[in-house]
N, C-alpha and C positions, 0 to 999 in steps of 0.2 A: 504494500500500500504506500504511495507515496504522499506524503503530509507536508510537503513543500512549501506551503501556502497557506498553511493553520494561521489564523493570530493574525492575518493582514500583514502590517508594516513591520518591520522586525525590532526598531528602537524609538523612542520617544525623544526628541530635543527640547527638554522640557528640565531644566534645573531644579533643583531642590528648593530655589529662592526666585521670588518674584519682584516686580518692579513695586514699587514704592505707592505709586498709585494701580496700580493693579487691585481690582475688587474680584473677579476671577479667572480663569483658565481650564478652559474646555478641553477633557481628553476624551478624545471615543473609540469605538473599534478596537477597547484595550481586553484581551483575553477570559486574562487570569490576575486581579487584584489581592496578593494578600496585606492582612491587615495582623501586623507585630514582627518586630527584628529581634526576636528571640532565635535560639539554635535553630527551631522549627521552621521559622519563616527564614531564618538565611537557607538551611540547605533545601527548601522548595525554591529559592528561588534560585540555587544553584543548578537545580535535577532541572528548572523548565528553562535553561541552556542550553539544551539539546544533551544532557546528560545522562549517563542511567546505572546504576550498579551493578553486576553481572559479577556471578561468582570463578575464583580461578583458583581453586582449592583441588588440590589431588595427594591432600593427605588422608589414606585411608583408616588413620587414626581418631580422624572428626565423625564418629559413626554417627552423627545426625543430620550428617549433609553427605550428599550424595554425590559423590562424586562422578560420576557418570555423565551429571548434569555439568560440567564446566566450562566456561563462557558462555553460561544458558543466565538474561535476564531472574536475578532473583525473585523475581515479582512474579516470573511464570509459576501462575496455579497449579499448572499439572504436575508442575515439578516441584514445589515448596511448598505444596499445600498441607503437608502431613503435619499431625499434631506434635511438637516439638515442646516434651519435657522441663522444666527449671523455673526458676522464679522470675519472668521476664516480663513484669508488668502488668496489666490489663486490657491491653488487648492484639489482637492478632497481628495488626497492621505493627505495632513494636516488635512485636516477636520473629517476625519476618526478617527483619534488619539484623535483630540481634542474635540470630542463630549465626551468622555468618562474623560476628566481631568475640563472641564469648564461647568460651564451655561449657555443657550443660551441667560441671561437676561446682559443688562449692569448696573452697571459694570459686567464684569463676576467673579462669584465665583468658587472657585476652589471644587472639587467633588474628591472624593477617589473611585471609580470604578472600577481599574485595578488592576488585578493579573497579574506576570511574574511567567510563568510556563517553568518548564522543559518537551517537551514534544514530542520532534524529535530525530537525531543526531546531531551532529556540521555538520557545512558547512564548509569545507578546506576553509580558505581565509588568506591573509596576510592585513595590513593598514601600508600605507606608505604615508611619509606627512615630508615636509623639517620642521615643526613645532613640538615641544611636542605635548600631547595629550591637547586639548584645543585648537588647530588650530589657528586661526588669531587674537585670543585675544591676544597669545602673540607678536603682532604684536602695542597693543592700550599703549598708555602711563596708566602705574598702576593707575591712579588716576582721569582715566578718568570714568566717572559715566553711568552705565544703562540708558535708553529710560525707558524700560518696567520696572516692577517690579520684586526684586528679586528673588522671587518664580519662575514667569515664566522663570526662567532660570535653572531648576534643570531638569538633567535626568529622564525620567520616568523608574524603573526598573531597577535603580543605587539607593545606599542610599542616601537619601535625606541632604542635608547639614547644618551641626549645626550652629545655630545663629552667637557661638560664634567668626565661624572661618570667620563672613562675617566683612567687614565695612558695615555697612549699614546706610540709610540718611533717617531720618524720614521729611515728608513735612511737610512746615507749617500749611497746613488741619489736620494735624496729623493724619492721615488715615496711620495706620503702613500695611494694605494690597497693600499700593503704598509706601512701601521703597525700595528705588535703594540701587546699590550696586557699585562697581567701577570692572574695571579691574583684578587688582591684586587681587582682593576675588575668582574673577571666576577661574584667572589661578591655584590658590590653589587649591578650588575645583573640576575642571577638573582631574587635576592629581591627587587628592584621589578617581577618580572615574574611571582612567584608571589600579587602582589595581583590579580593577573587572575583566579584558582585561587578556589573555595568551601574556605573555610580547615577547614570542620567534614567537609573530606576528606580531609585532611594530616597524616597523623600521621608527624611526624618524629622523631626520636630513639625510632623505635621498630625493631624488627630482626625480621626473619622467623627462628623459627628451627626451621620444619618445615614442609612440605607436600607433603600425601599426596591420592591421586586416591580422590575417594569418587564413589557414582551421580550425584550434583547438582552436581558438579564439582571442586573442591577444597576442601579443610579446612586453612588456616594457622594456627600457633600463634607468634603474636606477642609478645615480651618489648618494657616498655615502661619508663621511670624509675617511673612511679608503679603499675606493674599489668602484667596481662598481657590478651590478649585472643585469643580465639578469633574466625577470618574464613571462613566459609563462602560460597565465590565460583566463578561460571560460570566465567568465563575468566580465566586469569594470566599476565600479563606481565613480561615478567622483563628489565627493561632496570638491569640491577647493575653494567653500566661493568666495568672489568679492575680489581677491589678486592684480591684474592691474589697478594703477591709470589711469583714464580718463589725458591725456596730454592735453595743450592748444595747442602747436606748435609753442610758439615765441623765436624768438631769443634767445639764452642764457637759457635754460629750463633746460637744464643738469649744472648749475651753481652749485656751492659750497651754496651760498646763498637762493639755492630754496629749498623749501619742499615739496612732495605729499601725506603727513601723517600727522594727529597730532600728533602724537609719535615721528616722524621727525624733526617739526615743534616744538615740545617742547622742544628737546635736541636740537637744533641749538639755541634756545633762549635765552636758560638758558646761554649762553655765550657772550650774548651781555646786555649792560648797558643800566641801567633806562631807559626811554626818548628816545630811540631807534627807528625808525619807522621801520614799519612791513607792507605793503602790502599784500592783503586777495584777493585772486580769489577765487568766490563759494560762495554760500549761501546755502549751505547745514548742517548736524548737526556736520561734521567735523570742516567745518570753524566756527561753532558758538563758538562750544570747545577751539579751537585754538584763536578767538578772545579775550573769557574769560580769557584766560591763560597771554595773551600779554597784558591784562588789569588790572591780578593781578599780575604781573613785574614790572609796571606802565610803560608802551610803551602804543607811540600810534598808532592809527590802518586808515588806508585808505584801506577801503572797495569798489572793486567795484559790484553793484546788477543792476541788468537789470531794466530799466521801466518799462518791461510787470512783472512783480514781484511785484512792486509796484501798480500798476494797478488794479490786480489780488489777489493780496492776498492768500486768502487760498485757489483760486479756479485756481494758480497756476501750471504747468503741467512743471514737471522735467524728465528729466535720472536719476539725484539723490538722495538727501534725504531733497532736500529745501520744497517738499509738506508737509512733514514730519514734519517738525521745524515748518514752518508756522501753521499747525496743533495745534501745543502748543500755539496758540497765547492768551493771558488771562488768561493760568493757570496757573498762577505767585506765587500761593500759592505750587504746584507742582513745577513747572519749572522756579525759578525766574533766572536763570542762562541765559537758552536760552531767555525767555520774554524779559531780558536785552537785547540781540544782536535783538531781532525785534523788539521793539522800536528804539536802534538805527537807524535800517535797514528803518524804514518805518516813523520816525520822520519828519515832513513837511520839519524842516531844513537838516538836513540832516547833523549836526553839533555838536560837543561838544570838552571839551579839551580835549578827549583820542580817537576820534571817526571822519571821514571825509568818507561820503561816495559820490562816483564819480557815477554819473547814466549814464549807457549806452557807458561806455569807455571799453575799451578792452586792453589789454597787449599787443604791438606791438615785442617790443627787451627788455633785460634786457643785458646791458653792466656789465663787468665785477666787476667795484668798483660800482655797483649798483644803475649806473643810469637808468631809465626804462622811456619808452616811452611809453606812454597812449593816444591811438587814440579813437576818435568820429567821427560818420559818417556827424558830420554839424559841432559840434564846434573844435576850434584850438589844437593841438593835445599838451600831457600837457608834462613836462621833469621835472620828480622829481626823489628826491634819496630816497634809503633806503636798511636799514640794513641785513633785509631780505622779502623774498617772499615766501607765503603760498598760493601753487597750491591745491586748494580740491574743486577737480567739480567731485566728485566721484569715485566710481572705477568699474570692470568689469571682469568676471571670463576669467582667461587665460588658453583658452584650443590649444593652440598653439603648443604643444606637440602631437596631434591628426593626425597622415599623414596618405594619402590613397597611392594608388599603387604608382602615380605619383609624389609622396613625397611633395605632398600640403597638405593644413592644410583639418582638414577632415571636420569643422565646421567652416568653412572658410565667405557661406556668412550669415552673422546677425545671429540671435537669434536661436538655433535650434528650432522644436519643439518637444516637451517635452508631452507625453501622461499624462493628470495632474491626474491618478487613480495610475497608476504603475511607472512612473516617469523614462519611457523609451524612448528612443530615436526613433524617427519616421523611420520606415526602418533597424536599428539597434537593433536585438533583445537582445544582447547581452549588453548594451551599456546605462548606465543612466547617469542621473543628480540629484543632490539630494540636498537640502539646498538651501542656500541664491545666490549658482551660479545658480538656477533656475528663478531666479527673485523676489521670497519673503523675504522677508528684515529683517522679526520679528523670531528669532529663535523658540519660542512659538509654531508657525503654519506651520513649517517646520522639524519638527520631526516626524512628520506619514510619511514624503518621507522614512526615515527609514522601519519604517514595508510595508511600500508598495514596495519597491525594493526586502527587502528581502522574503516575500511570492512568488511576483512574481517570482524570482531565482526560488525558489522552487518549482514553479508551474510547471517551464520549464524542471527542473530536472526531475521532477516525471513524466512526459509526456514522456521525452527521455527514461527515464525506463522503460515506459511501451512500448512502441516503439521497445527496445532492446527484452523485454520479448517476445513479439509476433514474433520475427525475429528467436529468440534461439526454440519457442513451432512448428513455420512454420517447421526450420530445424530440429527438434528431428520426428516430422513427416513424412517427408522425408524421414529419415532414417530408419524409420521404414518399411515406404514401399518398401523402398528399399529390 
């Protein structure tokens, strides 16, 4: 099948920055629109380069890849469809990818089996994302440290990152295949990896802030520093990462003194003195970070954690990332950071001099000069002060820019559902989810949402093409009989 001709125009002369009086700028006949410069949305929009992964493995030691199949696109079903054992996320479209970079034994080892080929056209598309390339990292305080290990955060089919430009932490296990790395290593390497990227398709610091289903696919109306623009596009992808704090709802939550970030949460700190109290809503891997930080300022910290937390343990059930932390619980030689805030957390007394955790109170108000009121549903409700409040009960992808005809939100009730092979949206053929706004959490196992979005694209393409062909071969026939 030849797709020569997918997508129209090949490139957009369209900068990132507009004239000064410029109110907007008309793009049409653009493809494939994705929306976030996180890992996800760079390597789709590396794969819709005319890109594609294709496995070149003929170690017969990888007994869950078939060797047989080599130089055969990994995305072919007939050949990678089998059910493929380990802990690799939640859904198929990850697991695709990551059979081909890991092993299925634990720990997992990393495997060299992927070639990126050139071996299509490009796909017209633009990536728009109010963030640089790197997406919501630059969102984390620089200094805030990896879950996974450094490795697992490199692009597959980007140069891989040198040692030297990382911070890296080796554990006390001294196991260097589990060194972390922090924030600001990543955001360096993202942006050495968006010069891979056609820069005149990157409009960053720009923000989606409407899109509605029209006959030719979608119409987005884009707000930018210098302009605004109008994006008329076949398909949108919508990989926007968990950008919306989960709120609590008390009183006073839009204060000066609150935070719903640790990045937030650090820079309001670093401006208050020693000895400072700090207030912690959440027991997720946010608040653990944010406790750490307010621990080495030497402030202290009034935690409040649920009793079924304490109860439960690791067999704990969150929205957030508390399963997550408690997960670490013991591997102090790995994680002595967080092991610190769950010993706090789950200490009989539930006491120390930097540490007070309140079981089963809740934030009712938070007055101005920072007094807050902490209710229990049996004991007397408590009135203390402090200097700041740290809201981290998680966060949630905002697709709130989503309207249907009747100008309501298009994903309006709960969680869409998400086909977890092609990572498109139920009823929406046009229309995905990709990354960590899907509901997987580990960037690792949400990088084949990548190649599965983008094959799919292209499966839809090549289908409408031959569609068109058979329409153009009906009427040359016609014609003839005529």
């Amino acid at each position: 099948m030849d797709i020569s001709n997918i997508g129209g125009s090949t490139a957009f002369g369209i900068q990132a920055t507009f004239d000064q009086n410029a109110t907007t700028e008309i793009i049409k006949n653009t493809t494939v629109t994705v929306v976030g410069s996180g890992a996800v949305g760079m390597l789709t929009m590396h794969l819709l380069q005319g890109n594609r992964f294709i496995s070149r493995c003929d170690d017969p030691s990888h007994a869950h890849i078939k060797t047989e199949h080599k130089n055969k696109s990994i995305y072919d079903r007939e050949a990678w469809g089998q059910e493929v054992t380990g802990a690799r996320g939640k859904t198929s479209a990850g697991q695709n990818l990551d059979v081909f970079r890991y092993t299925t034994t634990l720990p997992a080892e990393s495997l060299d089996c992927l070639s990126l080929v050139k071996d299509g056209p490009e796909v017209d598309c633009v990536m728009i994302s109010n963030n640089p390339p790197g997406g919501s990292w630059h969102k984390y305080d620089e200094d805030q440290k990896t879950i996974s290990p450094w490795s697992w955060m490199f692009l597959p089919g980007f140069p891989e990152g040198d040692q030297q430009d990382f911070n890296l932490f080796l554990p006390d296990s001294g196991r260097e295949d589990r060194m972390k790395t922090d924030a600001g290593s990543l955001r360096h390497y993202f942006q050495k990896c968006s010069q891979q990227l056609p820069t005149d398709k990157i409009f960053d610091n720009h923000q989606v802030t409407r899109a509605e289903i029209i006959p030719q696919g979608w119409k987005l109306t884009v707000q930018g520093l210098k302009g605004n623009m109008t994006v008329e596009t076949k398909f949108l992808v919508l990989a926007v990462g968990m950008t919306k704090p989960r709120e609590v709802g008390f009183e006073g939550e839009n204060s000066v003194r609150v935070s719903h970030s640790t990045a937030e949460a650090v820079e309001k700190m670093s401006k208050l003195d020693e000895q400072s109290e700090v207030l912690v809503v959440g027991t997720g891997l946010s608040a653990a970070d944010t406790i750490n930080r307010a621990w080495d300022a030497g402030m202290r910290v009034t935690h409040l954690v649920p009793e079924e937390l304490l109860q439960q343990r690791g067999r704990y059930k969150s929205r957030g990332s508390t399963a997550i932390l408690m997960s670490l619980s013991g591997r102090n030689s790995e994680y002595p950071q967080h092991c610190q805030v769950i010993d706090a957390m789950t200490n009989a007394s539930g006491q120390s001099d930097s540490y007070t955790r309140l079981t089963d109170y809740r934030l009712k108000k938070l007055s101005g000069d920072g007094t807050a009121s902490l209710m229990h549903d049996i004991n007397p409700t408590l009135i203390e002060q402090f200097d700041h409040v740290a809201v981290l009960c998680g966060s949630m992808p905002d697709f709130s820019f989503l309207r249907n005809e009747q100008d309501e939100e298009l994903l309006q009730t709960g969680k869409p559902i998400v086909d977890p092979g092609t990572m498109r949206i139920d009823g929406i053929s046009n229309l995905y989810i990709a990354g960590s706004c899907s509901g997987d959490p580990f960037q690792r196992f949400v990088l084949g949402h990548a190649v599965a979005v983008v094959e799919d694209i292209k499966e839809q393409l090549s289908s409408k093409l031959d569609e068109e062909l058979v329409v153009d071969a009906v009427m040359d026939l016609k014609m003839e009989l005529i």
